[in-house]
C-alpha positions as CSV (number, residue, x, y, z in Angstrom):
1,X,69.4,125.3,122.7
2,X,68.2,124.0,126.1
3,X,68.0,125.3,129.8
4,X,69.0,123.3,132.5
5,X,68.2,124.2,136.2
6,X,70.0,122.6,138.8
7,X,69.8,122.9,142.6
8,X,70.9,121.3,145.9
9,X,67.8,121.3,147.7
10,X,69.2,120.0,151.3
11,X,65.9,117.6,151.4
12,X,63.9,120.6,151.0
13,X,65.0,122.5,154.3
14,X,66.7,125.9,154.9
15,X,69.1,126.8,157.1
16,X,70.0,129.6,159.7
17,X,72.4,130.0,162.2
18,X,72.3,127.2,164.0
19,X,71.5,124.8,160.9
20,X,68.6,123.1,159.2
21,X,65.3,124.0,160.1
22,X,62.9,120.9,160.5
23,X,60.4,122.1,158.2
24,X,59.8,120.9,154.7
25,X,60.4,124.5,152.4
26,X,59.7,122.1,148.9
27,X,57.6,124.6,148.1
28,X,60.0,127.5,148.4
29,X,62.2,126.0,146.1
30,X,59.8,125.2,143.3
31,X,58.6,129.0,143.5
32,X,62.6,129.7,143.2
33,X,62.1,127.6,139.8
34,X,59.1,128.4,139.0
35,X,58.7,130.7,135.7
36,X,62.3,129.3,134.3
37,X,60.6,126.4,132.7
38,X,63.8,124.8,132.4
39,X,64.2,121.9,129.8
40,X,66.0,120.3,132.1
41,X,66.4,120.6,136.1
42,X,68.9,118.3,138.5
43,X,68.4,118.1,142.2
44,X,71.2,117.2,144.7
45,X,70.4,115.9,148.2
46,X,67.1,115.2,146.7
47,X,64.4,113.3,149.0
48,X,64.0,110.0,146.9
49,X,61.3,108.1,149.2
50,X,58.6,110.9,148.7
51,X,57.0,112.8,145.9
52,X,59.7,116.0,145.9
53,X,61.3,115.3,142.7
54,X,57.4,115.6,141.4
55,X,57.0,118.6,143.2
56,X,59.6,120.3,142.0
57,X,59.2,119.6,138.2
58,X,55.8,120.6,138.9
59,X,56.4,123.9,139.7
60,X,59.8,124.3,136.6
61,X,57.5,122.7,133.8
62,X,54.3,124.2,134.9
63,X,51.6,122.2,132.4
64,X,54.3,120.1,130.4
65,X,54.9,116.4,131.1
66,X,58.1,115.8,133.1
67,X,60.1,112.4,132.4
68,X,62.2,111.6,135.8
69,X,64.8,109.8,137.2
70,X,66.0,109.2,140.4
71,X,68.4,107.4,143.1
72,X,69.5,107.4,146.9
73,X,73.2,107.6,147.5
74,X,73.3,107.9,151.0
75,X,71.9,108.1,154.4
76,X,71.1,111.4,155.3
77,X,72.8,113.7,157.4
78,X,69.3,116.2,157.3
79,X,66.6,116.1,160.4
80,X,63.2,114.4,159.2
81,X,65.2,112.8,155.8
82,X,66.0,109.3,156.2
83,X,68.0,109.5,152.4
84,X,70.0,111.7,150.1
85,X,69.9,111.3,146.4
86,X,70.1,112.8,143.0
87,X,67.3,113.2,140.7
88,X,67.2,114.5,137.0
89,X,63.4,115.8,135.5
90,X,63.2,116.9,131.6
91,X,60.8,117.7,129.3
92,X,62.2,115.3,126.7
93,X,62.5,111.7,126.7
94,X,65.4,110.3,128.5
95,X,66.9,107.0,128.4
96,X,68.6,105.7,131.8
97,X,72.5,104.8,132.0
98,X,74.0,102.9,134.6
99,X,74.6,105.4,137.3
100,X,78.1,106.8,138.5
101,X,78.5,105.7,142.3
102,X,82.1,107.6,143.4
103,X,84.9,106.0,145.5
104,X,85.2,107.9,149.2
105,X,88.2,109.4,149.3
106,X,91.0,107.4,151.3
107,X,91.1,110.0,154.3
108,X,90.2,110.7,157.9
109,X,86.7,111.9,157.7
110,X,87.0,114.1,161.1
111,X,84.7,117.7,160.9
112,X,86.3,120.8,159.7
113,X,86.0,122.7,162.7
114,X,85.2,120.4,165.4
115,X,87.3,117.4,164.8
116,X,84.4,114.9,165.2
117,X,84.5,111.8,163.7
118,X,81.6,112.0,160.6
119,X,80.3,109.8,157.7
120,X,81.1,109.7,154.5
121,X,77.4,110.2,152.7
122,X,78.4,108.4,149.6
123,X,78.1,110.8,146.3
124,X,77.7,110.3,142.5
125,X,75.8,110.8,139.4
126,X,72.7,109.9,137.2
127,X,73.8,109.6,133.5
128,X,70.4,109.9,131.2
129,X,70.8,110.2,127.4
130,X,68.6,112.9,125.7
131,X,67.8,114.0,121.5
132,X,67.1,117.5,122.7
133,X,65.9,118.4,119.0
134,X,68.2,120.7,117.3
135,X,70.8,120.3,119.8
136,X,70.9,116.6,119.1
137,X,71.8,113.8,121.1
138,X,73.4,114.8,124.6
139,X,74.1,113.2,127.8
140,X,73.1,114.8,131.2
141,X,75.6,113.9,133.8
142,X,74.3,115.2,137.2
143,X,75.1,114.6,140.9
144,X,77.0,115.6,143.9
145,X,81.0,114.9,145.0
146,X,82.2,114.0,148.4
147,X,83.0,117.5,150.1
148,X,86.6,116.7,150.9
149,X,87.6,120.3,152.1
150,X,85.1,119.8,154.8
151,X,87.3,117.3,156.4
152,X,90.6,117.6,158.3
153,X,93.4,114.4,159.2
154,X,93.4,113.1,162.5
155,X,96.7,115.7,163.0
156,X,94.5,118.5,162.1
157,X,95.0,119.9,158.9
158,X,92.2,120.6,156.7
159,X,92.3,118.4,153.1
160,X,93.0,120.6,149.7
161,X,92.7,119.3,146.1
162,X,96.2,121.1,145.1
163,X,98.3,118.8,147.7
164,X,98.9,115.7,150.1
165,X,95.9,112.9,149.9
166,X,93.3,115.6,148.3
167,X,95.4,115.9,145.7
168,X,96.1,112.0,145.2
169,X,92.2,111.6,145.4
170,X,91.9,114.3,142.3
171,X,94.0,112.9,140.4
172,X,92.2,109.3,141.2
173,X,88.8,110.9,140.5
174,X,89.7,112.3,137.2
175,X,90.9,109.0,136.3
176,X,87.9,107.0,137.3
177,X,85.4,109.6,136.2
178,X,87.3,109.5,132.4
179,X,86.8,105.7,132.7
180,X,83.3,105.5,133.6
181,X,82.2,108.1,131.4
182,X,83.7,106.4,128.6
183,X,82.4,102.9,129.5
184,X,78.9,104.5,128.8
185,X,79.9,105.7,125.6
186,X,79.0,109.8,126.8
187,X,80.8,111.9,124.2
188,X,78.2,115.0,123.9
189,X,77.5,115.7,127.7
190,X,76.6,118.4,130.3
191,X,78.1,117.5,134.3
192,X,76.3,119.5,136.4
193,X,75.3,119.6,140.1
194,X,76.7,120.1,143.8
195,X,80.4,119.5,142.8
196,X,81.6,120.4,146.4
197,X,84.9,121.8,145.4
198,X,86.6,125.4,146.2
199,X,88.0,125.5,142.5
200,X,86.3,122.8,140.6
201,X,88.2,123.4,137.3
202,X,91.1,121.7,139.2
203,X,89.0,118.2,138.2
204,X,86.7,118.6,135.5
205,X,89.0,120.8,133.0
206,X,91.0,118.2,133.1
207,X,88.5,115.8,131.8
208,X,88.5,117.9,128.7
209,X,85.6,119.5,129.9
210,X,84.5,123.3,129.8
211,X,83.4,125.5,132.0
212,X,80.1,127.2,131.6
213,X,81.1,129.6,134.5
214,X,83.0,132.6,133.7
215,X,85.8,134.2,135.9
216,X,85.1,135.2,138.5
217,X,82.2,132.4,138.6
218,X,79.6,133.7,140.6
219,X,79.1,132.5,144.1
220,X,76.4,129.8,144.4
221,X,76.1,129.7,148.7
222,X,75.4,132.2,150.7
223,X,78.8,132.4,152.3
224,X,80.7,133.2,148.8
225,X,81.5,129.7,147.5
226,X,81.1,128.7,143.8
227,X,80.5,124.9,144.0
228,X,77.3,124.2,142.2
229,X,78.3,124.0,138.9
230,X,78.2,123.1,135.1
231,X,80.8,121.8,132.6
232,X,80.6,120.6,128.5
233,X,82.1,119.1,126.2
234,X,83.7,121.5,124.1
235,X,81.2,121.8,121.2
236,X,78.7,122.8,123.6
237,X,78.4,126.7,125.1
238,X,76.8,127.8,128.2
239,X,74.8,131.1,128.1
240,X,73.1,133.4,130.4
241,X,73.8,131.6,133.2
242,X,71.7,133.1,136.7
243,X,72.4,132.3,140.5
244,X,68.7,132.6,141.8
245,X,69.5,134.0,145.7
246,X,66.8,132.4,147.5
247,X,66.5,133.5,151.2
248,X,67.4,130.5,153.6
249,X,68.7,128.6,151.2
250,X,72.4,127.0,151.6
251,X,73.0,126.6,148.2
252,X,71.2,128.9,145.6
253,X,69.6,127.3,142.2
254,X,71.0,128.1,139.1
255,X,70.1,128.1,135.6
256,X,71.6,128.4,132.7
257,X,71.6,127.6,128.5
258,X,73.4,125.3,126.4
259,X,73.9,125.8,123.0
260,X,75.5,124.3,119.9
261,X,79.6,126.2,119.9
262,X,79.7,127.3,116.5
263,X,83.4,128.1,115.8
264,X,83.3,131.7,116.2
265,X,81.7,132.0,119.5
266,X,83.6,131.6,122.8
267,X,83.7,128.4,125.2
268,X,82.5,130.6,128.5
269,X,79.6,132.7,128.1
270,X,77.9,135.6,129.5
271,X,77.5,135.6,132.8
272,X,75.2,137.4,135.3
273,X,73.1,137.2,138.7
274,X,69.7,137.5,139.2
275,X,68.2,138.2,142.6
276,X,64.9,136.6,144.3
277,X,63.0,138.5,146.6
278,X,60.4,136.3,148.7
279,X,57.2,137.3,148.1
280,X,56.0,140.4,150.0
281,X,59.6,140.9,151.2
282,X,63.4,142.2,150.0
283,X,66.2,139.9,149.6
284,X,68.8,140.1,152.4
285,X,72.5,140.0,150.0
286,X,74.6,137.0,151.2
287,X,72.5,135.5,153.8
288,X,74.4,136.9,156.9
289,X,76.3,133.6,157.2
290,X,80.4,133.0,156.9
291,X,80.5,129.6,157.1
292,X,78.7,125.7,157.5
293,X,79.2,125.9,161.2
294,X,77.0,123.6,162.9
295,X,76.0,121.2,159.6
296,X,77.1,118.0,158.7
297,X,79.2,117.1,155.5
298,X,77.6,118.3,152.3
């Protein structure tokens, strides 16, 4: 069994009302991590010119050596961070595939609420192969997808994975995600990360894959969504998986295990939420916020 921790760390800034706050809040999210010790941990809209993938293993593998990978995908759309990209720490020795870089989806790229025209921000994933000792061999498959429901078409209607071009673009993803996956030979796998989709079972189940979150799955933003997520191959199980609430955050960490499925033992497992209270303070539930008014594409 391992633990993987996963977060979207928005380049290490919080949000509020009116959207990110300029300062760097790293720190804040290695405390969020700290004390998991994860075996694993992937970061989405990671800083990749400085030292925050360090930082952050830093504070998850407190006094263990951390081997790390990392890539830009994109310009940034975050005050004082030039680049957004994905980065994967473990404990154990990982060897470096060729990297997933995604198609953008063949849309109007206009903002959900405002109608301005907006960037792309290029997604994909790191694919690293692992022996995770009595788990065996596995591949970790971790990175971020294009928000597509954080569009609308030049007519005004908001894109869905269940019909018109989102659902054309689903179907295309699947496709070229089964292809790429299998041109690096990834059999035993965990995909996890910012997967930027309302229902993202619509995709990834159909990939054969399984999903470590149970129903309902636990909401991973502050304003109810369940996007950051996990899937398996089938003769792995996810266990005890925890949404860590950090305050300011727009998308919570999570951690979870991944075990061996022996035949007896369900695909989905247990489920349940953990709450982090900043030090010296109570958690505020849900963050007070209904929605990413006033942010760029995620």
């Amino acid at each position: 069994m391992i633990s993987i921790a996963f977060a979207n760390v928005a380049g290490g800034r919080m949000v509020d009302d009116v959207g990110y706050v300029d300062a760097d809040r790293t720190a804040d999210f290695g405390q969020a991590l700290a004390g998991l010790r994860p075996d694993v941990l992937i970061v989405t809209e990671l800083d990749p010119d400085g030292d925050q993938l360090e930082r952050l293993a830093a504070a998850a593998m407190p006094g263990r050596k951390a081997h790390l990978l990392r890539h830009s995908f994109s310009d940034s759309h975050i005050p004082g961070v030039e680049h957004l990209g994905v980065g994967i720490a473990s404990q154990y020795p990982l060897t470096e595939l060729e990297r997933i870089d995604l198609p953008n989806p063949p849309i109007d790229f206009l903002h959900w609420r405002t109608g301005k025209p907006m960037d792309a921000h290029p997604k994909g994933f790191l694919v690293a192969r692992g022996d995770f000792g009595a788990l065996g061999e596995v591949d970790i498959v971790g990175g971020q997808v294009c928000p597509l429901h954080m569009f609308r078409s030049a007519s005004g209607v908001p894109y869905t994975y269940r019909e018109g071009p989102g659902q054309e673009y689903g179907e295309q993803l699947t496709a070229y995600l089964r292809q790429e996956l299998a041109a690096r030979g990834v059999r035993r796998a965990v995909v996890a990360g910012d997967l930027n989709m309302p229902n993202p079972r619509e995709v990834f189940g159909r990939l054969d894959l399984v999903d470590g979150f149970g129903d309902p799955p636990p909401a991973t933003t502050p304003d109810g969504r369940s996007i950051d997520r996990l899937f398996s191959t089938r003769d792995l199980v996810t266990r005890e998986v925890e949404v860590l609430q950090l305050p300011g955050a727009d998308h919570y960490p999570v951690v979870c295990r991944v075990a061996r499925r022996q035949a007896d033992v369900p695909a989905i497992g247990r489920i349940r939420e953990q709450d982090l209270a900043r030090p010296g303070g109570q958690l505020r539930s849900g963050g007070g916020r209904r929605g990413p008014a006033g942010r760029g594409p995620r």
